[in-house]
TORKOLDO-367115 format. One record per residue: y, z, x of N, C-alpha, C in turn; residue in three letters. Coordinates in Angstrom, 2 decimals. Atoms other than C-alpha are relative to their C-alpha. Layout:
// residues N
MARLUM   n.north      n.up    n.east   ca.north     ca.up   ca.east   c.north      c.up    c.east   residu
MARLUM         Y         Z         X          Y         Z         X         Y         Z         X      Ala
...
// end
This chain:
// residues 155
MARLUM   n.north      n.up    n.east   ca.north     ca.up   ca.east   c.north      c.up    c.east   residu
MARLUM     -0.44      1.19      0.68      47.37     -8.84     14.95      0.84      0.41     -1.21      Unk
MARLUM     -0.74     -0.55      1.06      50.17     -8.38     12.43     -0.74     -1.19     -1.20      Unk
MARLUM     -0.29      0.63      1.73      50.27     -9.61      8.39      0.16     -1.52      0.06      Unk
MARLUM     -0.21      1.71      0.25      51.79    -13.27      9.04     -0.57     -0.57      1.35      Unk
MARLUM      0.75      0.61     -1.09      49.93    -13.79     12.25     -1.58     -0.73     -0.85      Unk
MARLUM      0.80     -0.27      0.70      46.91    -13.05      9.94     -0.16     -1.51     -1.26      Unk
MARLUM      0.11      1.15      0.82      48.16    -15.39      7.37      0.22     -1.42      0.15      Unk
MARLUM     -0.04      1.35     -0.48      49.22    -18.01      9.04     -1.44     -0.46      1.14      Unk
MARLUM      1.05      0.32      0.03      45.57    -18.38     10.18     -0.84     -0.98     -0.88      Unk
MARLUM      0.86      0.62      1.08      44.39    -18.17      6.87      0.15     -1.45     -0.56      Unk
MARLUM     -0.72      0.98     -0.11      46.79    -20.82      6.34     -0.57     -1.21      0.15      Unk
MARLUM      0.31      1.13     -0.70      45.57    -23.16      8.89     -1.31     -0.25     -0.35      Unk
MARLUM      0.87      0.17      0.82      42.04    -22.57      7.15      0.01     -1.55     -1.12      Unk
MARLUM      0.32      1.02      0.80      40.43    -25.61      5.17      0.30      0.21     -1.69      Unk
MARLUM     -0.68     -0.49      1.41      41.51    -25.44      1.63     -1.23      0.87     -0.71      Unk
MARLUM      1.22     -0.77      0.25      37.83    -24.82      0.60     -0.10      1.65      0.56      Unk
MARLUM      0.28     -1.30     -0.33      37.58    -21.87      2.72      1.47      1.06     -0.67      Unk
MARLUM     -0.94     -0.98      0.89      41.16    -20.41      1.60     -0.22      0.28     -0.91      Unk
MARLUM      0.23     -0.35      1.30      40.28    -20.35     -1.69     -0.97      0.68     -0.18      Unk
MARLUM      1.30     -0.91      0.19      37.06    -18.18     -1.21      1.07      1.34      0.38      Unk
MARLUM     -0.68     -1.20     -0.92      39.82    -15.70      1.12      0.63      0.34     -1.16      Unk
MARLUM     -1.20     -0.48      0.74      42.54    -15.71     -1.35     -0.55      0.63     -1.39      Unk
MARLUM      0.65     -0.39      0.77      40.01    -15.12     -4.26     -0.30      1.51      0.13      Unk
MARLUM      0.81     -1.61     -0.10      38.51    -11.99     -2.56     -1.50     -0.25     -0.18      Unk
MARLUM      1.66      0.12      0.24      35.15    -13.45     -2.69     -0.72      0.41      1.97      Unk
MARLUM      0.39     -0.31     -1.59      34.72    -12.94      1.38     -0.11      1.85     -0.39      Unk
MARLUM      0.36     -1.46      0.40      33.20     -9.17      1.23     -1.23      0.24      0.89      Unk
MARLUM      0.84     -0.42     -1.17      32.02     -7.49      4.27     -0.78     -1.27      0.57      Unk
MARLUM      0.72      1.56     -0.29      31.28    -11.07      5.54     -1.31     -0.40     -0.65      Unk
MARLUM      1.07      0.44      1.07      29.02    -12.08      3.13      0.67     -0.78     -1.12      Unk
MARLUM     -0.90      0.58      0.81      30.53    -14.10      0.51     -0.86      0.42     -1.60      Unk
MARLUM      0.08     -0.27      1.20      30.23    -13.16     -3.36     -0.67     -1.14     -0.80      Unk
MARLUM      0.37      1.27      0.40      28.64    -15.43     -5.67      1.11     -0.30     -1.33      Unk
MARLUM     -0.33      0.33      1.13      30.57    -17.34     -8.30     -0.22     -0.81     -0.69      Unk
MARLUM      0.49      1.30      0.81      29.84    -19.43    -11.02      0.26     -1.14      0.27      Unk
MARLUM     -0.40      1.51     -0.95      31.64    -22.39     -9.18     -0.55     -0.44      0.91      Unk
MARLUM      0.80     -0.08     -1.68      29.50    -21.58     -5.90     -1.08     -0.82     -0.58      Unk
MARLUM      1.62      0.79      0.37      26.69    -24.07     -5.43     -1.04      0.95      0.21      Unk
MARLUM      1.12     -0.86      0.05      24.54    -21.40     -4.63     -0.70      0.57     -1.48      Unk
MARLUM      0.01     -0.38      1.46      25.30    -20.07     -8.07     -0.70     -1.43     -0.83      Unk
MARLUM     -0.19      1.37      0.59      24.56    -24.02     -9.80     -1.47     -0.21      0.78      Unk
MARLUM      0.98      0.60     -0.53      21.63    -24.43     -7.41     -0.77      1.34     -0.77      Unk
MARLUM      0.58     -1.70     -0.18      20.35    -20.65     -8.21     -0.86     -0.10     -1.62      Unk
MARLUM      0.03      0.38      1.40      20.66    -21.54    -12.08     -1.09     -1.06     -0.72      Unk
MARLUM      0.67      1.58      0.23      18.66    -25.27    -11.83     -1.12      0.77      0.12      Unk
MARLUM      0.88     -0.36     -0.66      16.35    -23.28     -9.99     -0.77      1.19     -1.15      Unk
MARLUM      0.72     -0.68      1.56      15.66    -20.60    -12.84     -0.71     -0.90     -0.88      Unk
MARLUM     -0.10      0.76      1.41      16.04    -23.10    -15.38     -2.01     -0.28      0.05      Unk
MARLUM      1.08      0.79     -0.13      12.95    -24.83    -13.95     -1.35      0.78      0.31      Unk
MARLUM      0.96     -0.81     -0.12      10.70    -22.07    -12.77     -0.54      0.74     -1.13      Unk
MARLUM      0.27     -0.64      1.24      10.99    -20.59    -16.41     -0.91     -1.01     -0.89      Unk
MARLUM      0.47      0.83      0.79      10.08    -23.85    -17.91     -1.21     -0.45      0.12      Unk
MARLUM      1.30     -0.09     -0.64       7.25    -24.36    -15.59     -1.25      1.59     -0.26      Unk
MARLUM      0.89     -1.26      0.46       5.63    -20.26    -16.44      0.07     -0.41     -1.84      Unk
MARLUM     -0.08      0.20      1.15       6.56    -20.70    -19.99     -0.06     -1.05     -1.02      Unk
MARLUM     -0.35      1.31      0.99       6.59    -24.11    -21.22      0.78     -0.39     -0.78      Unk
MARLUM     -0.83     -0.03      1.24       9.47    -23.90    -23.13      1.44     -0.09      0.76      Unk
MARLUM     -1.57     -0.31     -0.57      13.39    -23.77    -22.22      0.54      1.51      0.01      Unk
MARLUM     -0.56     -1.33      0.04      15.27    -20.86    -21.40      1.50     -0.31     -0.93      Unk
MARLUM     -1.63     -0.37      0.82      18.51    -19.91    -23.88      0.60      0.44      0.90      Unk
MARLUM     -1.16     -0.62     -0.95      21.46    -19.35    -21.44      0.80      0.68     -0.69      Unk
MARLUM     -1.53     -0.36      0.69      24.13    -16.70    -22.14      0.53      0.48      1.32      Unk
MARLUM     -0.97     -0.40     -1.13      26.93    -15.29    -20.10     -0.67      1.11      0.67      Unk
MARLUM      1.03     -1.53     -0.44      24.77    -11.97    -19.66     -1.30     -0.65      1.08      Unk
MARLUM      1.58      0.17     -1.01      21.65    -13.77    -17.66      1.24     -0.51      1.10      Unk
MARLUM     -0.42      0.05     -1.13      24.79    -15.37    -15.74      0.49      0.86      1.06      Unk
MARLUM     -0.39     -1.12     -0.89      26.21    -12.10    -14.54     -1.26      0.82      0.58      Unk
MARLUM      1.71     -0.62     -0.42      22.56    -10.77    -14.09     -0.79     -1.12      1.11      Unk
MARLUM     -0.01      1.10     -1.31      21.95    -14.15    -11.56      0.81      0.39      1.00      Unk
MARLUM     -1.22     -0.08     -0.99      24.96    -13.54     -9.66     -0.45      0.78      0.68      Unk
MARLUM      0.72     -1.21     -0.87      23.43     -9.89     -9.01     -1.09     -0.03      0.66      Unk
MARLUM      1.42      0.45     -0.68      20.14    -11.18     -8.45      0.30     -0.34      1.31      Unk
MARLUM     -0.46      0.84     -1.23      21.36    -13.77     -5.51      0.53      1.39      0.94      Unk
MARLUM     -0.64     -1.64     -1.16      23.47    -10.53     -3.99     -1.38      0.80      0.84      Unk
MARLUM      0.76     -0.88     -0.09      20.58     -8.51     -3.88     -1.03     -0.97      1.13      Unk
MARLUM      0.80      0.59     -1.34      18.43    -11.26     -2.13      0.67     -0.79      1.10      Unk
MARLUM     -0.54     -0.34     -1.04      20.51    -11.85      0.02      0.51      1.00      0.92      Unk
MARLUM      0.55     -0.97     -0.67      20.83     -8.60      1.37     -1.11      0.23      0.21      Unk
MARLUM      1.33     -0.33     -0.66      17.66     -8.02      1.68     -0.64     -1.35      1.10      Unk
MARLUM      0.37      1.21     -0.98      17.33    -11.42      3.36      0.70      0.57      1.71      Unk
MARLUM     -0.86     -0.86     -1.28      20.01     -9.94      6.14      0.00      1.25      0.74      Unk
MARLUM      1.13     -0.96     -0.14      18.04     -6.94      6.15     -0.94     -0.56      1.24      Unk
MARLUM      1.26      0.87     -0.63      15.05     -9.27      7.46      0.49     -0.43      0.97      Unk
MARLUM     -0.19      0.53     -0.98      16.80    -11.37     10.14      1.09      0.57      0.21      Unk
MARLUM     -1.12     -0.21     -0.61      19.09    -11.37     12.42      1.33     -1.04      0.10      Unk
MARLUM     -0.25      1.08      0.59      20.40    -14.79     11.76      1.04     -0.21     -1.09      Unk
MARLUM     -0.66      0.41      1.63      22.52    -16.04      8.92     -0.73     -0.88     -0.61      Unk
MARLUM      0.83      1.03      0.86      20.91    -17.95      5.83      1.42     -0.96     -0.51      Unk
MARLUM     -0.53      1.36      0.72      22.16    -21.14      3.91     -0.12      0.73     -1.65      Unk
MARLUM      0.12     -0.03      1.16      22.79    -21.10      0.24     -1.54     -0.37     -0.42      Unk
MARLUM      1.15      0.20      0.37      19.70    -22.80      0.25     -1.08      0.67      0.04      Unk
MARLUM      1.36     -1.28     -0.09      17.27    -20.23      1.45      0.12      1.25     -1.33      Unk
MARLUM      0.04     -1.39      1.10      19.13    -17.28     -1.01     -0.98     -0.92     -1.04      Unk
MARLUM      1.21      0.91      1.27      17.57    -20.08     -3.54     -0.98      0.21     -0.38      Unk
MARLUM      1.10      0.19     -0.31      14.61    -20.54     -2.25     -0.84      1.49      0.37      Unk
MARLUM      0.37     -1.67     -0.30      13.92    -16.58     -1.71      0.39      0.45     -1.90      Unk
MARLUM      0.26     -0.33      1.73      15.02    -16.05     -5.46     -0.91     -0.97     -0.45      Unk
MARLUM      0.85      0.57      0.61      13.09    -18.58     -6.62     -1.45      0.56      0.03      Unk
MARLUM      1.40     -0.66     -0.45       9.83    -16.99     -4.67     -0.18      0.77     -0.69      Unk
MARLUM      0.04     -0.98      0.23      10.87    -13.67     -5.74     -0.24     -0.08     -1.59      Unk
MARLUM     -0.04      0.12      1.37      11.26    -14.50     -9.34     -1.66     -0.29     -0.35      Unk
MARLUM      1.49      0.45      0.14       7.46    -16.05     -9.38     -0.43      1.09      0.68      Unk
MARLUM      0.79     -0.84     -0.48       6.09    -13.48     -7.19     -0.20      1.41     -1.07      Unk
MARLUM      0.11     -1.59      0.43       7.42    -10.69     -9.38     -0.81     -0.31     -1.45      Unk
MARLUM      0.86     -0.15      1.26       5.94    -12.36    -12.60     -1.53     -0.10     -0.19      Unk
MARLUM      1.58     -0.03     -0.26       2.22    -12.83    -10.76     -0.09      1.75      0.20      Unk
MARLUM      0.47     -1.64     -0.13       2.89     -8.85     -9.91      0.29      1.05     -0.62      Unk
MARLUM      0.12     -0.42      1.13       3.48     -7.78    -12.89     -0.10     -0.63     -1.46      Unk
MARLUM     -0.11      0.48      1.19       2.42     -8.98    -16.22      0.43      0.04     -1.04      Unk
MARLUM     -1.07     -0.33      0.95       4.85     -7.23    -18.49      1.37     -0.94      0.53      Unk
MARLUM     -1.52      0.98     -1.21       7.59     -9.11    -15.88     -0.11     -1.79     -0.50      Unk
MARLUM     -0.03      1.18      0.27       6.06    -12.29    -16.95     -0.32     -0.41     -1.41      Unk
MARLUM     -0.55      0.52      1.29       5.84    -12.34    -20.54      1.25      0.38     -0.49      Unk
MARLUM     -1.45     -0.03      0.22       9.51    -10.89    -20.95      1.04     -0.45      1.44      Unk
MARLUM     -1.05      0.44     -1.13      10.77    -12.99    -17.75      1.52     -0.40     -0.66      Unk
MARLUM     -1.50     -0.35      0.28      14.57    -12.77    -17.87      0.97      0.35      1.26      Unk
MARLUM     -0.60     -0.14     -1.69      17.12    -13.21    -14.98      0.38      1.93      0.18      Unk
MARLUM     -0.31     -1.25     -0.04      18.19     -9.29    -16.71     -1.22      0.71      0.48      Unk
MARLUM      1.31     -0.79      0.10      14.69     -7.82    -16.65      0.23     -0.07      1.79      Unk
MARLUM      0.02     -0.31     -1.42      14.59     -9.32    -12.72      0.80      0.84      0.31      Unk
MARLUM     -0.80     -0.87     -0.98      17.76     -7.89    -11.52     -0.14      1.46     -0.29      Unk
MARLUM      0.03     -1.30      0.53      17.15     -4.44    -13.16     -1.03      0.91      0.48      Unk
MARLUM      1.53     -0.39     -0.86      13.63     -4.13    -11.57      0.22     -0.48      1.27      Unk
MARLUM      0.28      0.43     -1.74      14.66     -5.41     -8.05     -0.81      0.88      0.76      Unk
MARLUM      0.92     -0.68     -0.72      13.51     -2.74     -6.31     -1.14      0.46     -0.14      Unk
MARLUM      1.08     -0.29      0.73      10.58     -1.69     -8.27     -0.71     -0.88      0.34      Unk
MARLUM      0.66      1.36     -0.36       9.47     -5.35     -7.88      0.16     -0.35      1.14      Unk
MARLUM      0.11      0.14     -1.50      10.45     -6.00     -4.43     -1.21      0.93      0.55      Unk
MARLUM      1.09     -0.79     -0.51       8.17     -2.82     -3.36     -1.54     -0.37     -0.57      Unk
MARLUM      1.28      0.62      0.62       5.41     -4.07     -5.43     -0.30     -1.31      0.76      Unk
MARLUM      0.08      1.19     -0.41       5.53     -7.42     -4.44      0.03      0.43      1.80      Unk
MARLUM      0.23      0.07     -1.43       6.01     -6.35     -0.47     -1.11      1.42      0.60      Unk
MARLUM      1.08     -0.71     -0.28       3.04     -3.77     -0.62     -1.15     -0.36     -0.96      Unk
MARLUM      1.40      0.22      0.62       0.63     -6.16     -2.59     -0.65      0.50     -0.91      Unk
MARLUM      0.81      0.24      0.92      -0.09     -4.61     -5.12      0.47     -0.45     -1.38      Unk
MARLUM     -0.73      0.24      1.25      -0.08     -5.31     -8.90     -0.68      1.18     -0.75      Unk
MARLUM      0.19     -1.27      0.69      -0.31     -3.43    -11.84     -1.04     -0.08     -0.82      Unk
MARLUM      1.02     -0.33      0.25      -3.48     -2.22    -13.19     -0.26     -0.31     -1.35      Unk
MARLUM     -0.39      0.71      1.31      -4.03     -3.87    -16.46     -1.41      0.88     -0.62      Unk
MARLUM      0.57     -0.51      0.48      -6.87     -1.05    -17.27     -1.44     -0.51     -0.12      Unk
MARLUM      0.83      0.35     -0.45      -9.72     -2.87    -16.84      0.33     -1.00      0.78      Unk
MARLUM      0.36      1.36     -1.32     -11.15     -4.59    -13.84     -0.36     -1.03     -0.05      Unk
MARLUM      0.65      0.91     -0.03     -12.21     -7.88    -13.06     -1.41     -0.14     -0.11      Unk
MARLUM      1.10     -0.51     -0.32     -15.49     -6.45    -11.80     -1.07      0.13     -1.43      Unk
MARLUM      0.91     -0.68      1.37     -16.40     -4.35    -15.20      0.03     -1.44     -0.74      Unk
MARLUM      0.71      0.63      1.56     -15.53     -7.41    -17.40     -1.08     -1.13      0.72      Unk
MARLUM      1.27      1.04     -0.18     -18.12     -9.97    -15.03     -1.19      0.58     -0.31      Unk
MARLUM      1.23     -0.94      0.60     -20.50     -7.18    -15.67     -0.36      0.21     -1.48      Unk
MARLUM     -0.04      0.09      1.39     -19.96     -7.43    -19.42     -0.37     -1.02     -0.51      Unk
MARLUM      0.60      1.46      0.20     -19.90    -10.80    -19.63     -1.55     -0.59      0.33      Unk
MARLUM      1.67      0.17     -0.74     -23.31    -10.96    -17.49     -0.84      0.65     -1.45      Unk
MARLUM      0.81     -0.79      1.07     -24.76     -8.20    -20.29     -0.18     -0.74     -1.02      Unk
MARLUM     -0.24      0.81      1.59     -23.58    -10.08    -23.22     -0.50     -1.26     -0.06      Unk
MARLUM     -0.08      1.26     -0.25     -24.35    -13.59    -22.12     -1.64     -0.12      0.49      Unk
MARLUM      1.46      0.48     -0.24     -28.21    -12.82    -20.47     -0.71      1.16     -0.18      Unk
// end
């Protein structure tokens, strides 16, 4: 296929989709995330609210947690494409960061008092392996010893 065969495709493309091509956001068929992408806008709501729900409080947005989202979404989505064989929806990368984001702050408790879209993306893998071999991190005493303490102290 030559150059203007090529482009006069792209061409005939929906305007929506040209504008992802001509961008350079199409990458190894997978598409990039950008701050315009609803994935990105859904990805964001979706923080917003999971933070506000662990923390009670609002999250401060800066440009830095947005470029640290963007990476996040990448990352679970590969690993989502990893998993199946299938293609996902914007909505699942969502709905798989959203999990991941809660899972990683029940499986680690340093993860969930400095939750931070940077802290996630920086620990992906650290936290992915944690989180997909169950365990968490050892907070130095057991459950066990303190019912046994409590029992001592109490009768």
């Amino acid at each position: 296929m030559t150059k203007e065969e090529i482009l006069a495709m792209i061409n005939a493309l929906p305007k929506d989709d040209r504008r992802w091509i001509k961008q350079g956001i199409v990458l190894g068929g997978r598409r990039a995330i950008s701050e315009t992408d609803v994935c990105y806008t859904e990805a964001r709501r979706a923080w917003m609210r999971l933070y506000d729900e662990l923390k009670h409080e609002h999250y401060y947005w800066t440009g830095k947690d947005s470029a640290h989202l963007k990476q996040l979404l990448a990352k679970v989505r590969a690993k989502m494409a990893e998993a199946q064989t299938g293609t996902s929806t914007d909505a699942d990368v969502v709905a798989n960061m959203e999990l991941f984001c809660r899972k990683a702050a029940e499986a680690d408790p340093w993860v969930a008092d400095n939750l931070s879209p940077a802290l996630i993306n920086s620990k992906f893998n650290e936290l992915y392996t944690k989180i997909k071999n169950g365990r968490k991190k050892q907070q130095g005493v057991s459950d066990d010893y303190r019912r046994r303490l409590a029992e001592q102290l109490l009768g």
